[in-house]
C-alpha positions in Angstrom: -139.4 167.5 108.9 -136.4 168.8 107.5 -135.8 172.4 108.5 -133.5 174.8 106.2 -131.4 177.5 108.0 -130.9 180.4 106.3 -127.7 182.2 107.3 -127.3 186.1 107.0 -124.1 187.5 108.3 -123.5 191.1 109.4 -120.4 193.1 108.1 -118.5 192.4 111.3 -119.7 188.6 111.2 -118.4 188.9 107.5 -115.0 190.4 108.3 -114.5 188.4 111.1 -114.7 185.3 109.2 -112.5 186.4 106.4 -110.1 187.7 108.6 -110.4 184.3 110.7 -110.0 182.4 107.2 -107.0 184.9 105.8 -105.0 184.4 109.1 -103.4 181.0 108.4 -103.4 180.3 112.3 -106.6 179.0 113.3 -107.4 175.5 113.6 -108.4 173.6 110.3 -112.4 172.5 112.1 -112.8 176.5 112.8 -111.4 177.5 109.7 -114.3 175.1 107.5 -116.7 176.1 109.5 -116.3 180.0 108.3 -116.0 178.6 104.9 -119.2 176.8 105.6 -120.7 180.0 107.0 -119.7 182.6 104.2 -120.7 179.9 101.3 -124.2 179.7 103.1 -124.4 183.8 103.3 -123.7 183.9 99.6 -126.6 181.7 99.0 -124.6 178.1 97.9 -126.7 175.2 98.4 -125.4 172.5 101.4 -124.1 170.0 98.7 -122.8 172.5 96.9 -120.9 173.5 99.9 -119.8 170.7 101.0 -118.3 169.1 98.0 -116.1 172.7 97.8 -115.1 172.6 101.7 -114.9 168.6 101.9 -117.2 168.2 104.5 -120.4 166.1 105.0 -124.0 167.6 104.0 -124.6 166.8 107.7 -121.9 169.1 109.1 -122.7 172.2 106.6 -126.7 171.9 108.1 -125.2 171.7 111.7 -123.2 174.8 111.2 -126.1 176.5 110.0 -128.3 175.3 112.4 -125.3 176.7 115.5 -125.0 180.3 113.4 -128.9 180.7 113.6 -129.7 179.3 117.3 -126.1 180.2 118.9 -124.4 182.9 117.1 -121.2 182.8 115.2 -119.0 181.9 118.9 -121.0 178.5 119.3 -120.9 177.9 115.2 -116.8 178.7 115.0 -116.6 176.7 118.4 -116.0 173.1 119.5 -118.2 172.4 122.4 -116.8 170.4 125.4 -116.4 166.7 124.8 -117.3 164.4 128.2 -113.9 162.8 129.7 -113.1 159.8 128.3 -112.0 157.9 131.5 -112.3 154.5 132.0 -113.6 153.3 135.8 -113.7 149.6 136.9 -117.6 149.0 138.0 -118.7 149.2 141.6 -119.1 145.6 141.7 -115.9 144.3 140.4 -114.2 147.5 142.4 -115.8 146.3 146.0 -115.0 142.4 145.3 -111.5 143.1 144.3 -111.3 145.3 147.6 -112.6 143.5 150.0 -110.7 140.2 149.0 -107.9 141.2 146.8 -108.1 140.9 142.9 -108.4 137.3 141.5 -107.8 136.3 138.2 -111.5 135.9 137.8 -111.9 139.4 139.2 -109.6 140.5 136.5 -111.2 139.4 133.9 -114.7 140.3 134.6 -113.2 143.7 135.0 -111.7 143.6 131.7 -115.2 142.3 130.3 -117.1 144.8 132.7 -115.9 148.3 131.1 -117.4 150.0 128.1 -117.8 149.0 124.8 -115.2 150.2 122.4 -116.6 153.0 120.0 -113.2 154.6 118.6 -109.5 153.7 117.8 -108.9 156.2 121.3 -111.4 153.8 123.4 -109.4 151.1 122.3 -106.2 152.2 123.3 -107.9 153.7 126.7 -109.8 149.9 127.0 -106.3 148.1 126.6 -104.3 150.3 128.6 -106.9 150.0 131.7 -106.7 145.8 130.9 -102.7 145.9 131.2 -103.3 147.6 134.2 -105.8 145.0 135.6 -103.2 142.3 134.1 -100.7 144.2 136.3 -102.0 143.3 139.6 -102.1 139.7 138.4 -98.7 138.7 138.4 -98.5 138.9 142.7 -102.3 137.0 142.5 -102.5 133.5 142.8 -105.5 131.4 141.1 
C-alpha cells in the first residue's frame, strides 16, 4: 500500500525553512530537504519535486514521511550512521593469538571480514588486509 503524506507547515516551520534555504551556510542534504519540504506545502507532486530539487522520488516521500511522523528536526536531520569499523572474527582473532598469525591465518582473516558494499568499505577492507599483510613479513610459512 502506498501511503501519501501530506505536508502542512506552520508560519514558523515556513520561515524557518526559507531562512535555512536563504542562509547560504547550511549543508547541501539539509538544504534539499527544505526545498523538498516547502515544494510539498505548496502542493507540487513528488516527481514534480524531484525533477526541480534533483533528488530521487524515493527521497521526496522519505522526507515527507520524517516531517509528518518526526517533525521538521528529524526531516532537516541526518540520523546517526553505525561505525564503520572493521574487526577480525573471534575465530581468526583467538587462533592467531594463541599461536601467532600464519600466513594461512592471514588470509582467512582477509576472506573472513565483511562484504564490501561502498567505495569507503573498500578502502576500510584493504587498509585492515595491509594491516594483516603487515604482521606477515616476521611470520614464517
Amino acid at each position: 500500500m502506498n501511503i501519501r503524506y501530506r505536508v502542512t507547515l506552520s508560519s514558523d516551520e515556513r520561515s524557518q525553512l526559507l531562512t535555512l534555504i536563504a542562509g547560504g551556510k547550511a549543508a547541501v542534504r539539509k538544504v534539499k530537504r527544505a526545498q523538498i519540504l516547502l515544494a510539498a506545502a505548496a502542493g507540487s507532486t513528488d516527481e514534480a519535486i524531484a525533477a526541480n530539487v534533483g533528488v530521487g522520488t524515493a527521497t521526496v516521500y522519505r522526507t515527507k514521511e520524517r516531517l509528518v511522523t518526526g517533525g521538521l528536526d528529524r526531516a532537516l536531520n541526518e540520523m546517526a550512521r553505525p561505525s564503520g569499523q572493521l574487526h577480525v572474527p573471534l575465530t581468526v582473532s583467538n587462533r592467531m593469538v594463541s599461536s601467532g598469525p600464519s600466513r594461512r591465518d592471514l588470509r582467512a582473516a582477509a576472506v573472513e571480514l565483511p562484504v564490501i558494499v561502498s567505495s569507503q568499505d573498500a578502502a576500510e577492507r584493504a587498509h585492515a588486509v595491509a594491516d594483516l599483510a603487515g604482521c606477515e613479513a616476521g611470520v614464517a610459512e
